[in-house]
C-alpha positions as CSV (number, residue, x, y, z in Angstrom):
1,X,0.0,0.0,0.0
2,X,1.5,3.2,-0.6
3,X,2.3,6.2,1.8
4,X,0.7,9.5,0.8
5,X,1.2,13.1,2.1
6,X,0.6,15.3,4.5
7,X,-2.6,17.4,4.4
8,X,-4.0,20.1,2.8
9,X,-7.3,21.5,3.1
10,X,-9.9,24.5,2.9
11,X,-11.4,25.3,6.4
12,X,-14.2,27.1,6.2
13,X,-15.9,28.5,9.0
14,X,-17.6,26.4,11.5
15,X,-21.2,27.5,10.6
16,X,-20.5,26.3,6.8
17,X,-23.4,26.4,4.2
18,X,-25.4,29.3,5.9
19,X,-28.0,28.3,3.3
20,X,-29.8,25.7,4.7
21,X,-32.4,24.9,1.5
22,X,-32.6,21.7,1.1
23,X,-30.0,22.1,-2.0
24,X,-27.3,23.7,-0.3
25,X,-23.8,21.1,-0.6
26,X,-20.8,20.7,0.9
27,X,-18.2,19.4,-1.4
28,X,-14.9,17.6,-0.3
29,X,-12.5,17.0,-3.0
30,X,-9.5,14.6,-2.0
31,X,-6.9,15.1,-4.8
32,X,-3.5,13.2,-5.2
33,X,-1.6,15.4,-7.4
34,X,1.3,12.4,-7.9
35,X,1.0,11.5,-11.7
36,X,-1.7,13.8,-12.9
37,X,-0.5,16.9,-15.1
38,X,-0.8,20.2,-12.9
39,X,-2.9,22.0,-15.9
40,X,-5.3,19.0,-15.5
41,X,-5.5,19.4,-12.2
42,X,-6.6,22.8,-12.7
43,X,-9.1,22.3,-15.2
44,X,-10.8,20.0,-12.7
45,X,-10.9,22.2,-9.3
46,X,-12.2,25.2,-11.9
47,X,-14.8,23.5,-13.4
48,X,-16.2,22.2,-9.7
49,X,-15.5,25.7,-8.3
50,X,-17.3,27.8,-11.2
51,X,-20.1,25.5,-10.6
52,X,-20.8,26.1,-6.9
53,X,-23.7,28.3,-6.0
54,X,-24.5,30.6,-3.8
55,X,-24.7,29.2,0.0
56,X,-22.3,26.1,-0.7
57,X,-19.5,24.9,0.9
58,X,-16.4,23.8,-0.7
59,X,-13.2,21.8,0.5
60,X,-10.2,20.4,-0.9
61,X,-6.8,18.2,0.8
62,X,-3.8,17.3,-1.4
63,X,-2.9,14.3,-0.8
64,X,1.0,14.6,-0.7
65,X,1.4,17.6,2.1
66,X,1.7,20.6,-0.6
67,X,1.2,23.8,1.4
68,X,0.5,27.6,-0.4
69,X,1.6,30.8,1.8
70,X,2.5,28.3,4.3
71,X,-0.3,27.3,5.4
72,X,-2.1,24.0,5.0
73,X,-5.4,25.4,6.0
74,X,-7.4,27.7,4.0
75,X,-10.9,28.7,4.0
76,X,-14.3,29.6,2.2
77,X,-17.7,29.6,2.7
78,X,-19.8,31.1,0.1
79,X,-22.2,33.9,1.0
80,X,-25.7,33.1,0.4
81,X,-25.7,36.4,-1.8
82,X,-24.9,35.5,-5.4
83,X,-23.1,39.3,-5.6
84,X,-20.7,38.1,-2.7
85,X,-20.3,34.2,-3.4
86,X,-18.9,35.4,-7.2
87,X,-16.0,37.8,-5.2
88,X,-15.6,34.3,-3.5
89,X,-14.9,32.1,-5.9
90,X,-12.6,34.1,-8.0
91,X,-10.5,34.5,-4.7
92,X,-10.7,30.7,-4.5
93,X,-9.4,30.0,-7.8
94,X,-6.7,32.1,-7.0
95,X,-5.9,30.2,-4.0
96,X,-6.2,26.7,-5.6
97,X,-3.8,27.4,-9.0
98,X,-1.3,28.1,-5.7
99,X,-2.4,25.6,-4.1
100,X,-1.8,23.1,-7.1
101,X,1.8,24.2,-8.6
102,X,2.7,24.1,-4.8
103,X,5.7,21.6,-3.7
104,X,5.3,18.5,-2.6
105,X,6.0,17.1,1.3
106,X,7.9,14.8,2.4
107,X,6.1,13.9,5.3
108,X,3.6,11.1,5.0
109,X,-0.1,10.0,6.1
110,X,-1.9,7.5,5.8
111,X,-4.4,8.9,3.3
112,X,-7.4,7.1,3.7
113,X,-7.9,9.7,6.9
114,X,-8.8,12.0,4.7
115,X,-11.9,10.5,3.6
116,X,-12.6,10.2,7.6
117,X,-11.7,13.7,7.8
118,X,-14.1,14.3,5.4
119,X,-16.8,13.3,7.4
120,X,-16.1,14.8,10.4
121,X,-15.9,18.0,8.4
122,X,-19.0,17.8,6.3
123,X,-20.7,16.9,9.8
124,X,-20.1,20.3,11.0
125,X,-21.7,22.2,8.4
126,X,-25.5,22.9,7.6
127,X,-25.1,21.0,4.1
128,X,-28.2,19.3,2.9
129,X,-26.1,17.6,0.0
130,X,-22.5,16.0,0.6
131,X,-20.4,15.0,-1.4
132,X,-17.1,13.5,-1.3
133,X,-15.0,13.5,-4.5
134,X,-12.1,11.2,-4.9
135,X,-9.9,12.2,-7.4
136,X,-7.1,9.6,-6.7
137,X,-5.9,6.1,-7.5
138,X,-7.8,4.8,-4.4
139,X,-4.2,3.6,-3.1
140,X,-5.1,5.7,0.1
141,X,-5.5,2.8,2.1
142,X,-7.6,0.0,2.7
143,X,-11.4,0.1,2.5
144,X,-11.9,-1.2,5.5
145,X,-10.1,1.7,6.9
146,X,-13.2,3.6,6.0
147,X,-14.7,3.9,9.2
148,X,-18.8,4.0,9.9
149,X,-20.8,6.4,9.8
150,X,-21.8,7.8,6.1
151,X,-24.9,7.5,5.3
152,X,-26.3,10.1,3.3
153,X,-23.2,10.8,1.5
154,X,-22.4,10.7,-1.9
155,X,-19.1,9.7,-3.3
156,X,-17.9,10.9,-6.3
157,X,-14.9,8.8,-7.5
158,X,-13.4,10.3,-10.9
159,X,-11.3,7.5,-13.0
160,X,-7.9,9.5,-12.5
161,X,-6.8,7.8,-16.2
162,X,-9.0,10.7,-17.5
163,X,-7.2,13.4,-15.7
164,X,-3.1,12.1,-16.9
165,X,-2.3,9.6,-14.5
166,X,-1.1,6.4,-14.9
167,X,-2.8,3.2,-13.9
168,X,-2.7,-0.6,-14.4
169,X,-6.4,-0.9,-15.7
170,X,-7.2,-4.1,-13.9
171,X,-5.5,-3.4,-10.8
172,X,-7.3,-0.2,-11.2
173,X,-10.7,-1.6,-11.3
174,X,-10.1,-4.3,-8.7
175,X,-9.6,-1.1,-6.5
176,X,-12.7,0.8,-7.2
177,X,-14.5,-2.5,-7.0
178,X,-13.4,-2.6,-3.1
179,X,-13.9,0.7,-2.8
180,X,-17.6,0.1,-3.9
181,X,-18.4,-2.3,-1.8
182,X,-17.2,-0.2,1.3
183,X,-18.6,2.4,0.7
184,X,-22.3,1.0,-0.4
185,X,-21.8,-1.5,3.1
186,X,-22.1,2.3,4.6
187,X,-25.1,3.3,3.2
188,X,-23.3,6.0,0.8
189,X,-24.6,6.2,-3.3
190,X,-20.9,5.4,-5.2
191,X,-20.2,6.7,-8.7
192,X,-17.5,6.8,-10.8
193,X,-17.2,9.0,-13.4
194,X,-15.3,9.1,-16.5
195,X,-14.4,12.4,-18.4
196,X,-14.6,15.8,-17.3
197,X,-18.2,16.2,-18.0
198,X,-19.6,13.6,-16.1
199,X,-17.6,14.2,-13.2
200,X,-19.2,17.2,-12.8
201,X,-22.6,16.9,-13.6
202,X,-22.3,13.5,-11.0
203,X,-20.9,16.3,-8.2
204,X,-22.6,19.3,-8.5
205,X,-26.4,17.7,-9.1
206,X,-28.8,18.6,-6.7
């Protein structure tokens, strides 16, 4: 099993998704950044960001420990007025392309925390929808690992073959089969998604 990195991820503040409508998410992408081209990378977080709404929540942890303005904790919470949250997510944006042409860590964790983390995190906000986005080759650890506790969620696994990263297709699939069954035993919806467009019309559906 191999060792990831440290943690990075947004913190936003502890009220999160001050829109409570029944359509508000809270969105926690896990990214490994090892293999996968930066500019991809990018595309990605700025589709998912430019398609957040008003009221949402939004979270993302690198994998490998990158930090931006030495920090490993940032933060946003988008206002519930449309006016504000566009201010917001252009900030964002910003944050993120640092965020991903950042350096690596050398320090490692066991990554399949951060899906735990995850929880514990979307747990604390007002979020009617959330989903967890893995945008990684599921090496973080062992299903089992996983932990209790998520039903209601929704992850979003995006085949990372689609976004530059190398893979052994069958060793690949025996992972997200695994995966699957973990997370379903937990009474979470799974989906994989293939290509940019499906990935996010599967994460940001209401």
């Amino acid at each position: 099993m191999r060792a990831l990195g440290g943690l990075l991820f947004i913190l936003v503040v502890t009220t999160g998704c001050m829109d409570t409508a029944p359509t508000s998410r809270g969105v926690y992408l896990v990214l490994d950044a090892e293999g996968v081209e930066t500019d991809a990378l990018k595309r990605l977080t700025r589709q998912l960001i430019l398609g957040l709404e008003a009221g949402d929540t939004f979270a993302v942890e690198r994998l490998d420990g990158a930090r931006t303005g030495g920090e490993s904790r940032l933060g946003v919470n988008l206002d519930g007025r449309p006016s504000v949250a566009v201010v917001e997510r252009r900030a964002l944006l910003r944050q993120v392309d640092r965020l991903l042409e950042a350096e690596a860590a050398a320090e490692p964790v066991e990554g399949v925390a951060a899906m735990r983390r995850a929880r514990t995190f979307l747990e604390g906000t007002r979020c009617r929808n959330r989903i967890i986005v893995l945008a990684t080759d599921l090496t973080a650890g062992e299903p089992e690992e996983l932990g209790p506790h998520f039903g209601g969620y929704r992850f979003v696994a995006l085949n990372v073959g689609d976004i530059g990263a190398g893979n052994e297709p069958w060793a690949y699939l025996r992972r997200v089969e695994a995966w699957r069954r973990a997370v379903e035993a937990r009474e979470a919806e799974w989906t994989v998604a293939n290509g940019m467009r499906e990935a996010m019309g599967a994460i940001l559906e209401r």
